[in-house]
FILO-448637 format. One record per residue (C-alpha): residue number from 1; residue in one letter; chain; x, y, z. Coordinates in steps of 0.25 Angstrom, whole numbers. Layout:
# FILO-448637
PT  num  residu  chaine     xx     yy     zz
PT  NUM       A       A      X      Y      Z
...
//
This chain:
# FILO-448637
PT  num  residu  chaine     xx     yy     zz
PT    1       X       A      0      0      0
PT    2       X       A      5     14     -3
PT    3       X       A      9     22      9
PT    4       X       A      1     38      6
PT    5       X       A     12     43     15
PT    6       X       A     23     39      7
PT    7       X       A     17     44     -6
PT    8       X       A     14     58      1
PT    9       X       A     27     58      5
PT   10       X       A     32     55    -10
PT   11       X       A     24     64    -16
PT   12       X       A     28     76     -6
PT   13       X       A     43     72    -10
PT   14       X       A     41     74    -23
PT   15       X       A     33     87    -22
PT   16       X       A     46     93    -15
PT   17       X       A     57     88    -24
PT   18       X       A     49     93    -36
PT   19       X       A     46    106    -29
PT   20       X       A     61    107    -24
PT   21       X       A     66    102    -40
PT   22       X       A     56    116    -44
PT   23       X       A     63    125    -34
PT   24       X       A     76    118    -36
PT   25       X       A     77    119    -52
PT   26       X       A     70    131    -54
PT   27       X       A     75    146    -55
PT   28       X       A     82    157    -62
PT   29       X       A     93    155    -71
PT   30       X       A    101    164    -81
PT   31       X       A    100    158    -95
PT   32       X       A    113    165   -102
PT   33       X       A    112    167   -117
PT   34       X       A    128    166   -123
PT   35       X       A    134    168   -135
PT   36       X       A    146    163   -141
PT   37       X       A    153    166   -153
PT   38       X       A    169    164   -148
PT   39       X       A    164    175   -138
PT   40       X       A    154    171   -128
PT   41       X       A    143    181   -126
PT   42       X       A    131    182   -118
PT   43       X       A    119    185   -125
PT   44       X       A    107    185   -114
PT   45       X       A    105    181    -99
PT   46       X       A     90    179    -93
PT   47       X       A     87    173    -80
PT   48       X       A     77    163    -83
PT   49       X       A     69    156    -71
PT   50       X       A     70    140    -76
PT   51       X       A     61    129    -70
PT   52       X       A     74    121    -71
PT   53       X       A     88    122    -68
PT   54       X       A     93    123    -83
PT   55       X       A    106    116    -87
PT   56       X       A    117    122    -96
PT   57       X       A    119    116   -109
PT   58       X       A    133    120   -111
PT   59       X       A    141    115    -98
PT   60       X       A    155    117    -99
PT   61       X       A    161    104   -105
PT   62       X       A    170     96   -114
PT   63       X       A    168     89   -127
PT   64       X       A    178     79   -135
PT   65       X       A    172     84   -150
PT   66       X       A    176     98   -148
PT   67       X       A    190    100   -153
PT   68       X       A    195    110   -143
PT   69       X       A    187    112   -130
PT   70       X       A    172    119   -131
PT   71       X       A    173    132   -128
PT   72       X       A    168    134   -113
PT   73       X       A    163    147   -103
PT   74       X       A    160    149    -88
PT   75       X       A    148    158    -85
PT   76       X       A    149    165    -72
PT   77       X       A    138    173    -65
PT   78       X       A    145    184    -56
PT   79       X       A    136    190    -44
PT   80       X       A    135    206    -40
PT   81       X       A    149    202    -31
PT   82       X       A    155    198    -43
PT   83       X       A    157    184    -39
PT   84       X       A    154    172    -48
PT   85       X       A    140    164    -43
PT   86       X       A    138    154    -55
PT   87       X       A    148    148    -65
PT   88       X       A    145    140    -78
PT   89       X       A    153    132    -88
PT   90       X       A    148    131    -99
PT   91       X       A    153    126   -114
PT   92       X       A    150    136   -126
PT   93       X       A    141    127   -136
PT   94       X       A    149    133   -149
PT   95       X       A    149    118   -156
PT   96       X       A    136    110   -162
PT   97       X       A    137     94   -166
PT   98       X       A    135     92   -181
PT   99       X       A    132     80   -189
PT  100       X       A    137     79   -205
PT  101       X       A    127     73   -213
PT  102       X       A    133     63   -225
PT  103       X       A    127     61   -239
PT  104       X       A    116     53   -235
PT  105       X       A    111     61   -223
PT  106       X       A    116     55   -211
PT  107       X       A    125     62   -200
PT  108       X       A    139     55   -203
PT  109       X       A    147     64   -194
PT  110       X       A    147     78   -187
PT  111       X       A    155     85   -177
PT  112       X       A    156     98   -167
PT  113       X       A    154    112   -174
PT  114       X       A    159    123   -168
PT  115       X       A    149    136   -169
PT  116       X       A    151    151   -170
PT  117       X       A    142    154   -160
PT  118       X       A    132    149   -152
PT  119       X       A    122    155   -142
PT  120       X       A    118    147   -129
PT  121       X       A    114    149   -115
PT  122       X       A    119    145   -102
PT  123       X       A    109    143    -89
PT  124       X       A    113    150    -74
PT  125       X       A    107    151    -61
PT  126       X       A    102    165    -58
PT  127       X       A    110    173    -48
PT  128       X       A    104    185    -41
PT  129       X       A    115    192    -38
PT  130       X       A    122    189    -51
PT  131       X       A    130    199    -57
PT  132       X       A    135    195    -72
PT  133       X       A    139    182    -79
PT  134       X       A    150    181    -85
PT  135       X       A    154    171    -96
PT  136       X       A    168    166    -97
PT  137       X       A    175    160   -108
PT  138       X       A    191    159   -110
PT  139       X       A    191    171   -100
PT  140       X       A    183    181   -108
PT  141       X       A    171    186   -102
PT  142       X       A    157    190   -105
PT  143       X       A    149    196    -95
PT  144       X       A    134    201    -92
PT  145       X       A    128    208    -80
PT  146       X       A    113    199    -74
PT  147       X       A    112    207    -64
PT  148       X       A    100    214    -71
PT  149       X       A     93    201    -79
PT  150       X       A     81    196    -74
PT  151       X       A     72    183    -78
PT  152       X       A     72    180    -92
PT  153       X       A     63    192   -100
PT  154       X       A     72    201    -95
PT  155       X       A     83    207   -101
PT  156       X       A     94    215    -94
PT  157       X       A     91    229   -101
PT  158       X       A     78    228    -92
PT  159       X       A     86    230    -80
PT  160       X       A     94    243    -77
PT  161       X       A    108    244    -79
PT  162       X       A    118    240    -70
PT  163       X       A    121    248    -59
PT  164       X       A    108    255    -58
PT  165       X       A     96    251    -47
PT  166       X       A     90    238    -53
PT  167       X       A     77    238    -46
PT  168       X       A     71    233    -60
PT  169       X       A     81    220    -59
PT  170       X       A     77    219    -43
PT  171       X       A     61    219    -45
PT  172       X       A     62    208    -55
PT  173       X       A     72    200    -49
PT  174       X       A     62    199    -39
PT  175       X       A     49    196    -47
PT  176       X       A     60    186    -56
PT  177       X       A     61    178    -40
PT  178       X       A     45    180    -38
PT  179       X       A     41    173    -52
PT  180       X       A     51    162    -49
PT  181       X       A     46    160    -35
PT  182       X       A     32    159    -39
PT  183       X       A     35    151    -51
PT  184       X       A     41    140    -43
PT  185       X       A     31    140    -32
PT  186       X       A     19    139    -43
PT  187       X       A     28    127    -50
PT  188       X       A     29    118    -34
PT  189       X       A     14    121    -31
PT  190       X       A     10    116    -46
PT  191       X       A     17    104    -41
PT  192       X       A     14    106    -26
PT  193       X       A     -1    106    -31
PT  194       X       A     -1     93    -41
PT  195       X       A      3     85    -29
PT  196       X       A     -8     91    -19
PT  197       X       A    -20     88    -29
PT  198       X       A    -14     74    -31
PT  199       X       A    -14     71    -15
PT  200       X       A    -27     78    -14
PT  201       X       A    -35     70    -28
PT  202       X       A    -27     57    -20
PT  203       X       A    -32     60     -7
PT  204       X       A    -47     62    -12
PT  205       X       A    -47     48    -22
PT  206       X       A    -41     42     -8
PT  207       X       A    -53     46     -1
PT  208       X       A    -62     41    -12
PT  209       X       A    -59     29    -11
PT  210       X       A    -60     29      5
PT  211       X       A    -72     33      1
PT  212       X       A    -78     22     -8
PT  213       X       A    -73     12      1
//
């Protein structure tokens, strides 16, 4: 016979690791826009509020079909102290795999070309207090101020230069942590909610069946 308590006690596990795997997972992220052309570049930085932790396609590593060794940068965000809070390695992905196609239509072989220029993004966690990130490569650095971005749809020309009052920046980092909030709290009682009406429709057919007896 299955023990009630038990499941109960199941079911209320699983309502916290989900609720904790939501609070856990979720949050604001810089999503960086780069550009590479010999020189690296960044084109655009959001912040973005992600449901999930996001992973980074291009980590730094090593691969046996390039002839030399890919080309590599580190990303570093700096805080209003001037010292590094986040560092990333990550690989440029100037090259695309190729197939040569014979007479008859099949790929016979292929190889590693090597591009001109390529745009990609790289994914961070979003810092408060952050300064500027700065990307690295064969020590040349590019540099760009996010102390004045704000959650994707803004851009940094809606914030007032640097070194004048920011109270635009300060009201809508605080309605950015509100929205976020109240998004995740929705999300766990959705969930919170299912799990409530499935104990309250068992409960009630349990009673039935008391009932009929």
């Amino acid at each position: 016979m299955i023990d009630n308590k038990k499941i109960k006690k199941c079911m209320f596990l699983l309502i916290l690791i989900l609720n904790l795997g939501l609070i856990s997972g979720a949050g604001l992220y810089y999503n960086i826009e780069l550009y590479y052309d010999g020189d690296i570049k960044i084109k655009s930085i959001e912040v973005e509020f992600l449901q999930e932790k996001p992973e980074n396609l291009y980590s730094s590593f090593e691969n046996t079909d390039f002839e030399k060794e890919p080309e590599n940068a580190v990303l570093k965000i700096i805080d209003s102290n001037n010292k590094e809070i986040k560092e990333i390695l990550f690989t440029i992905p100037n090259f695309a795999y190729y197939d040569d196609i014979d007479e008859q239509g099949y790929a016979c072989c292929g190889g590693l070309m090597i591009l001109d220029n390529v745009t990609f993004n790289i994914y961070s966690p979003y810092y408060e207090n952050a300064k500027e990130i700065i990307i690295n490569k064969d020590g040349e650095e590019t540099r760009e101020l996010v102390s004045y971005y704000s959650k994707k749809g803004f851009n940094k020309e809606d914030y007032q230069k640097p070194g004048e009052e920011s109270e635009t920046y300060e009201k809508e980092k605080k309605e950015i942590r509100k929205s976020d909030v109240f998004l995740i709290a929705v999300i766990i009682a959705i969930i919170n909610l299912i799990f409530i009406i499935y104990f309250i429709t068992k409960k009630n057919k349990h009673k039935h069946k008391r009932y009929y007896r």
